[in-house]
Structures are given as C-alpha cells and as structure tokens.
C-alpha positions in Angstrom: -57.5 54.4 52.1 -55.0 54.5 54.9 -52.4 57.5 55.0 -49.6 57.5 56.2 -50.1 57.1 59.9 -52.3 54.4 59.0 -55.4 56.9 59.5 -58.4 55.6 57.5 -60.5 59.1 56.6 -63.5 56.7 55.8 -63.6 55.8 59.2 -64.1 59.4 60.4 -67.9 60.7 60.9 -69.2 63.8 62.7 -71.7 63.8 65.1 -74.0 66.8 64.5 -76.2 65.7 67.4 -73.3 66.8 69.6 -71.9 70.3 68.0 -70.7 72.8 69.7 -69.4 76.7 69.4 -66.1 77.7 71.2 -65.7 81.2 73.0 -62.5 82.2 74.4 -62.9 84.4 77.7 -60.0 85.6 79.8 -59.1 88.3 82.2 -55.8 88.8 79.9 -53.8 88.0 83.1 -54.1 84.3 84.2 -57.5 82.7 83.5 -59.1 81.7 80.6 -62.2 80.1 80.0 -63.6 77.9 77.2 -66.8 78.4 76.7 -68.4 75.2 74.9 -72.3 76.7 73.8 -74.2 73.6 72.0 -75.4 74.3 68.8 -78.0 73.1 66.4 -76.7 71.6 62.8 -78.4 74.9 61.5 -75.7 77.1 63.9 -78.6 78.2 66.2 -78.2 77.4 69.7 -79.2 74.2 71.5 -81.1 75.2 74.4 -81.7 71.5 75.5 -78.0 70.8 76.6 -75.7 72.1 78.7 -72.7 74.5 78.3 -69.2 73.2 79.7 -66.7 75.4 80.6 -62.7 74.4 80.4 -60.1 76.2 82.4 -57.4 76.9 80.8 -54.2 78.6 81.6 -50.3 78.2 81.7 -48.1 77.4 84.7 -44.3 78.8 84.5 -41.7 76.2 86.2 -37.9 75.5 86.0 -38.7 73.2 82.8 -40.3 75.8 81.3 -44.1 77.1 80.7 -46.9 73.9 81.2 -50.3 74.6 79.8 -53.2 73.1 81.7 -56.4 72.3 80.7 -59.3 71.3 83.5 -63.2 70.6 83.4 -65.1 73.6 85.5 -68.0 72.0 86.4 -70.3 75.1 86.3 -73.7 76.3 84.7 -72.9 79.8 84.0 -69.9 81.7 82.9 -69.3 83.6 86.2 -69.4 80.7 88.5 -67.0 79.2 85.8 -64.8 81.9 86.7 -65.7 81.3 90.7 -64.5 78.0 90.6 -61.4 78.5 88.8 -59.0 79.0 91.2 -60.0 75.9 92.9 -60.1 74.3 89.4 -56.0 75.1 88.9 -55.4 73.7 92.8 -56.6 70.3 91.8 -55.1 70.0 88.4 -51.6 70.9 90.1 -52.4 68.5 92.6 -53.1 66.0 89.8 -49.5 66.8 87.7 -47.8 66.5 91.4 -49.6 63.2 91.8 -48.9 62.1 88.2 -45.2 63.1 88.6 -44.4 61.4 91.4 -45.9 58.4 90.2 -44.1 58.8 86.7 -40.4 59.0 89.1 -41.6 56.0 91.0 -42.2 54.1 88.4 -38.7 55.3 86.3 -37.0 54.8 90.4 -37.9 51.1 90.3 -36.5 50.0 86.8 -33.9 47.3 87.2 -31.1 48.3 85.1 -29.1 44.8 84.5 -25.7 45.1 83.0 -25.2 44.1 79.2 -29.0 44.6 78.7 -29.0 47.8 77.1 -31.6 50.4 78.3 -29.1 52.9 79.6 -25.3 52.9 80.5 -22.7 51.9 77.9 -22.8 50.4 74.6 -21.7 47.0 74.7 -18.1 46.8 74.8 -16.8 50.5 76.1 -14.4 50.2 78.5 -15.4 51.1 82.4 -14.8 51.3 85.8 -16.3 49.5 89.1 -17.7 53.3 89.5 -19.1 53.5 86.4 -16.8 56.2 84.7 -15.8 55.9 81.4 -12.2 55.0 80.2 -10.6 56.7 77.8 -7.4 56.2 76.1 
C-alpha cells in the first residue's frame, strides 16, 4: 500500500550484508568526521570491509550557513582528519563549479513576452522599460 507520497513500504528491504555503525568525531571547532565502522547482523564488527570516513562541516556565507558533506578517502581515522582540509577545498571547488553552472544555465533562459515564466501577469499595464503602471 502506497502513502501518500506514493511510497510503497513493501518495496523497502534492508541489506544486512551492508550494515554499518556511525561515530561522530570532531575537534568541536570546524571538522567533523563520520566514522562509518561495518558491522555484523549480530552488532559485532566486520573486520572484512572497509571503514569510510565523511567530512562533514558547515560553511558561513552571505546566504547564510551551507552544510557540506564530502567522501575522505582514508583508511584510518587520523589520516581522515589529514586529508580534510584538502577534502573542504575540493567540495567548495565543486559548489563554485555547480553555481556557476546553475547561473549559466538560469542566464541563458529565453524569457518571451506573454509566455509566462516571469514578468507580469497577462494583462498589467507596462512600460517599454519594463516598469509597472499604476493608476
């Protein structure tokens, strides 16, 4: 049965070849690390796979705070915390990149009069200039 989203809860499984326990570590400053430790069905660890490690930290701007979130590719927790400097760089690089790409795209709508998607409602008095009219 679908809710109201249209999400089917039959259609949800769980893979418990793939579980894994969640530590929080952070300097109480700027960095934070996820530490992603795989784990058995029983709760014991999984010494057979890998940990990950997610950066994690927030970025103030002029639009406000922006949380980021980036993969540390790292085996341990320390070199986690070596690479995470680096780790921000790129993922600001990344939003930049995104950004500008989301401004390019928004720079290079064609706005055509009478068809809606910005401007005035159909029928409001204007000028050549584009100021409204009041009387």
């Amino acid at each position: 049965m679908a809710d109201e989203a249209g999400f089917a809860a039959e259609s949800v499984s769980v893979d418990t070849e793939n579980l894994y326990r969640e530590e929080s570590i952070s300097d109480l400053k700027a960095a934070s690390v996820r530490q992603l430790i795989p784990i058995k069905i029983d709760g014991s660890d999984d010494e057979t796979r890998p940990r990950k490690f997610i950066g994690d930290t927030t970025l103030m701007t002029q639009m406000g705070p922006i949380p980021v979130q980036f993969a540390l590719e790292a085996e341990t927790l320390d070199k986690a915390f070596e690479l995470f400097p680096d780790g921000i760089k790129k993922a600001i690089e990344r939003l930049n990149e995104r950004a500008k790409e989301l401004a390019r795209e928004e720079a290079s709508r064609i706005v055509v009069p009478g068809q809606g998607g910005g401007g005035l409602p159909s029928g409001m008095p204007s000028t050549p200039g584009g100021k409204l009219i009041i009387d």
